[in-house]
ROGU-706299 format. One record per residue (C-alpha): x, y, z; residue in one letter. Coordinates in steps of 0.02 Angstrom, whole numbers, padded with zeros to 5 digits, always signed. Last residue first. Layout:
% ROGU-706299
XYZa;...
END
This chain:
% ROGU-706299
+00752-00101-01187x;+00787+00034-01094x;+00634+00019-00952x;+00723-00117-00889x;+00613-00261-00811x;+00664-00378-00658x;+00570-00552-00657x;+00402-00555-00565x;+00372-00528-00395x;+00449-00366-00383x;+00282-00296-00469x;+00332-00116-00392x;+00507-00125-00323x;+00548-00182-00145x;+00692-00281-00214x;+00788-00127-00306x;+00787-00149-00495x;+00707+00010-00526x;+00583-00108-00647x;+00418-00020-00551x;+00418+00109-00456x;+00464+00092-00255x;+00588+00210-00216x;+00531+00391-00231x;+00339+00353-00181x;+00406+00229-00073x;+00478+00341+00026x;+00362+00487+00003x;+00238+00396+00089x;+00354+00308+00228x;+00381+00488+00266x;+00200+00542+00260x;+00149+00409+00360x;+00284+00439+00487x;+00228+00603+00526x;+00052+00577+00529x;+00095+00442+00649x;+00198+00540+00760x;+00055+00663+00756x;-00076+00563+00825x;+00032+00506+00949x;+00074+00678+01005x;-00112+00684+00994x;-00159+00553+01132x;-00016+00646+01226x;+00131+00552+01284x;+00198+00455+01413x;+00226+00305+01316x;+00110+00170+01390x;-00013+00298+01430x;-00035+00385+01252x;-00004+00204+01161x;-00184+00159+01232x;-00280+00316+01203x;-00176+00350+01010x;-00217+00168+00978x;-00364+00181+00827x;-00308+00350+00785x;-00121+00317+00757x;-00165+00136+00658x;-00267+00252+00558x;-00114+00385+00503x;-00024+00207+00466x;-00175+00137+00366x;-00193+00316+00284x;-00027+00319+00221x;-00004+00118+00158x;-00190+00159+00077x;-00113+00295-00040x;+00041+00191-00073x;-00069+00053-00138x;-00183+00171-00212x;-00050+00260-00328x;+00031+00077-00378x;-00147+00032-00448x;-00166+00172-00522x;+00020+00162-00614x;-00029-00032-00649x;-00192-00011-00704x;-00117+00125-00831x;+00019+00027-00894x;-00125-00123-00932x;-00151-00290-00840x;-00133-00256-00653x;-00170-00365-00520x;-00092-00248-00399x;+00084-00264-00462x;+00075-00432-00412x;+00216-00416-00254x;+00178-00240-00231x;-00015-00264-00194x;+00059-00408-00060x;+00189-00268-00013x;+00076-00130+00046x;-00037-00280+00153x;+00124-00319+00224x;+00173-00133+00253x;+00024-00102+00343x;+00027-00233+00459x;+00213-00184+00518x;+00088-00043+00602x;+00177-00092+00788x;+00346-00078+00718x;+00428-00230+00762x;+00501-00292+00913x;+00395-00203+01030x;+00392-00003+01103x;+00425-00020+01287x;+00495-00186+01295x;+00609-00177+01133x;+00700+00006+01196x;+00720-00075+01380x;+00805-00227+01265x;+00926-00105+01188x;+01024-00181+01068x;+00871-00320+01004x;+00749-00178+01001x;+00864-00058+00912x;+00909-00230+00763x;+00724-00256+00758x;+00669-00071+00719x;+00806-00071+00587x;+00753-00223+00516x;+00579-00176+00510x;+00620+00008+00426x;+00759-00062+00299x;+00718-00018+00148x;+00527-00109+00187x;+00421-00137+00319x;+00411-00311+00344x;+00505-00408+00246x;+00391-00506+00138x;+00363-00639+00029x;+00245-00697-00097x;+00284-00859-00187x;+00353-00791-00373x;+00257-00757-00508x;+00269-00832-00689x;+00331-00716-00835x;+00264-00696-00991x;+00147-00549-00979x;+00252-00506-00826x;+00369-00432-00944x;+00283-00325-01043x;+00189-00256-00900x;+00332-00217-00819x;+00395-00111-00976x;+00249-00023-00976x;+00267+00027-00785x;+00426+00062-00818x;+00381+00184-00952x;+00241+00258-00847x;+00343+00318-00722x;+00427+00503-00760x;+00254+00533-00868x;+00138+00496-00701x;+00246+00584-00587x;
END
């Protein structure tokens, strides 16, 4: 992945060198995942008592998109891809912890299995993992790009 990414995340670099950073904002989980979760809650208000109006490790996206938002501080290519790496890698293990940390409680309010819980958090990590993994590098032009709060880059200039 490294060699596929590395030119956007020179080409970010480039960019941001001159470029001033917007106010931090956030939706949530990203592509979709908080809106979604909303939109099912608001439907089906049985659906929004039992499991809340957001997804209960929304937490973990916020503190994924604030390292987004900068780019993670980065100053070199390399930074950048390491820093992007990390990000992702602490978005997994903050959803697999969020599991561990309430498997006891969620197991009784959802009639499931402290490690059914486990599991559906493993699960999810890994596909919110690979999601923005695939969707998230930097200059893709897609708003919950990598450095997306600077100006968009192209990596064909």
């Amino acid at each position: 992945m490294r060699g596929f990414e590395m030119p956007g995340h020179r080409a970010l670099i480039e960019q941001s060198k001159d470029a001033e950073l917007t106010s931090f904002e956030t939706d949530g989980c990203s592509g979709g995942l908080s809106a979604s979760w909303r939109w099912v809650a608001k439907q089906f208000p049985q659906v929004g008592a039992l499991y809340q109006e957001h997804p209960p490790w929304e937490y973990c996206c916020v503190i994924h998109d604030r390292a987004y938002h900068n780019a993670g501080g980065a100053e070199t290519a390399n930074e950048s891809y390491e820093a992007r790496l990390a990000a992702d890698d602490a978005l997994h293990a903050c959803v697999v912890q969020h599991g561990d940390n309430h498997a006891e409680d969620y197991a009784d309010q959802y009639d499931m299995s402290p490690e059914q819980i486990r599991s559906v958090h493993a699960i999810t990590a890994d596909a919110m993992y690979g999601a923005v993994r695939f969707g998230g590098g930097p200059c893709s032009g897609l708003p919950w790009r990598w450095g997306f709060g600077y100006p968009g880059c192209s990596v064909l200039k």
